[in-house]
N, C-alpha and C positions, 0 to 999 in steps of 0.2 A: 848321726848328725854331729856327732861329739869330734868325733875324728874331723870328720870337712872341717868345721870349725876350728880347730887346731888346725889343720895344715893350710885352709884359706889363710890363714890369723899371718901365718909364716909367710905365705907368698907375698901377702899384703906386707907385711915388714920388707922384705927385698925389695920391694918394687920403691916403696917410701926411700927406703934406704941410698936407692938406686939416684933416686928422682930429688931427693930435699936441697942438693944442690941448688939446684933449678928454680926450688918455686920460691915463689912473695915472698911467703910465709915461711919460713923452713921450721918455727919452733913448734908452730901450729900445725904442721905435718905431722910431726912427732907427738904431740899433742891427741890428734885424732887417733895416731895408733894404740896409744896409752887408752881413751876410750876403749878402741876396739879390744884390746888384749884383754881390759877388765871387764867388757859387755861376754868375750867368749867366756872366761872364766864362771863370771856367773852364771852365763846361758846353758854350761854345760851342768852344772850341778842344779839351777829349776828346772833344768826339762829332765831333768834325771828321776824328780819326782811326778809320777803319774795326778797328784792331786794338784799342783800347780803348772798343768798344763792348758790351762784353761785361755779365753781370751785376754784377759789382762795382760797376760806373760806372751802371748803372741802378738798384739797389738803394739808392746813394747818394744819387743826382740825387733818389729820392722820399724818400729820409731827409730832403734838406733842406727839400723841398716841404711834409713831415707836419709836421718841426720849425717851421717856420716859420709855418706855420698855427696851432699849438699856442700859440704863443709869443702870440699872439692874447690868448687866456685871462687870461696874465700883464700885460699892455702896456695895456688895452680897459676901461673900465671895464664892469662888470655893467649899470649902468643903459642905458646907452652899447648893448651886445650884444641888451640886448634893447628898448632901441627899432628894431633892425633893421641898425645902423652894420655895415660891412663886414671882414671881417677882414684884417688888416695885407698879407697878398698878394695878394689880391682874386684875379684869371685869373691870374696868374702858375703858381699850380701846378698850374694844365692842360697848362702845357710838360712836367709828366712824367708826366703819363698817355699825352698823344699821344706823348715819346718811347716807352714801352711800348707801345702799340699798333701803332706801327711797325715795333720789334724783335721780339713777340712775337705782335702780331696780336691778333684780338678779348679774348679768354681774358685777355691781359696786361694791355691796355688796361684791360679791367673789372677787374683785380685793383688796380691801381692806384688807378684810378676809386671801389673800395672802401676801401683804404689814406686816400685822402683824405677820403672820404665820413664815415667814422668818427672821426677828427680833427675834421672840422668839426662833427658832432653832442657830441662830446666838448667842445669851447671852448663852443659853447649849451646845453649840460647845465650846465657850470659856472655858467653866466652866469642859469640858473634860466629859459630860456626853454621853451616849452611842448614837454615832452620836448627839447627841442633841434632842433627843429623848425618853427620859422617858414617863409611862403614862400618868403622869399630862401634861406635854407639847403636848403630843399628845391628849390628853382630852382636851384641851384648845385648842388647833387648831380646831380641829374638829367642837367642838362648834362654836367657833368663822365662820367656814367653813357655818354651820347650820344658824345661824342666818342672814347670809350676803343671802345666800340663802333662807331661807324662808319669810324672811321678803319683800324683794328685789321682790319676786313671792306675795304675799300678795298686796302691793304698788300697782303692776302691774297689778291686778284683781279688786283688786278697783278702780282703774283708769279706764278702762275697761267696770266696770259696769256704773261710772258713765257717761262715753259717752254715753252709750246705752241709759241709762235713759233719759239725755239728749236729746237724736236723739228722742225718742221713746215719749218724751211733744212735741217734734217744730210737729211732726207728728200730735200730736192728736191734738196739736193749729190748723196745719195746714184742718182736716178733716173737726174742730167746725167752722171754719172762711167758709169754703166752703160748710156745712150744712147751713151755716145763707146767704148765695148766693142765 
């Protein structure tokens, strides 16, 4: 996740980079990337720790993900939004659905998946596009939908196997220990 989050981090810098011409806002662009660059920074070193991965820190992580997406709204102009221009995080805040989906498995993934789903239809409601629904937006939901789900199902299977694994040595300890009986 360390890695996504670094190279999301980058793509979102181009795209900003690309774009701050263009919007309202241009310092507030920049602005929200400064955000993002110090939410990855730190996100990479709490999830680092097994003890602080708990919901606090996952709660948070989508706090910034929604916030930041939102801040779209404000930054982007309308005309801008609805010719299709990208919003100021682009994949970046896919880094906390997959962490959700990894922590909590399908159910999380998609709760998140939702969390942002409706953020982004919220910044194209504003922006007067049709319902907030164009195909990129709907392309980006979806996806977003897809990975909080498959990963989340993935998590859960490898979890899964490694119980068995596990069940499946205490058993053959347990055969070897009552062969040497």
């Amino acid at each position: 996740m360390a890695v996504y989050r670094v190279l999301a981090l980058g793509y979102a810098a181009a795209v900003i980079a690309m774009n701050s011409g263009g919007y309202a806002r241009p310092a507030a662009g920049w602005a929200v990337l400064a955000v993002m660059a110090a939410w990855t920074a730190y996100a990479v070193h709490a999830f680092a720790d097994p003890a602080r991965r708990g919901r606090p820190l996952l709660a948070a992580d989508l706090a910034v993900a929604a916030g930041c997406l939102l801040a779209t709204a404000w930054v982007e102009t309308v005309p801008n939004l609805q010719a299709g221009r990208p919003t100021l995080p682009v994949s970046w805040v896919a880094a906390a659905v997959l962490t959700w989906a990894v922590a909590g498995g399908r159910r999380a993934g998609l709760l998140a998946a939702a969390v942002l789903a409706a953020a982004n239809l919220l910044v194209h409601a504003i922006a007067g596009t049709t319902g907030g629904m164009g195909s990129r937006t709907l392309n980006g939901i979806v996806l977003l939908v897809f990975a909080g789900l498959v990963v989340g199902h993935v998590v859960r299977l490898a979890l899964d196997a490694e119980a068995r694994l596990a069940r499946a040595v205490e058993l053959e300890s347990l055969n070897i220990r009552r062969a040497h009986v």
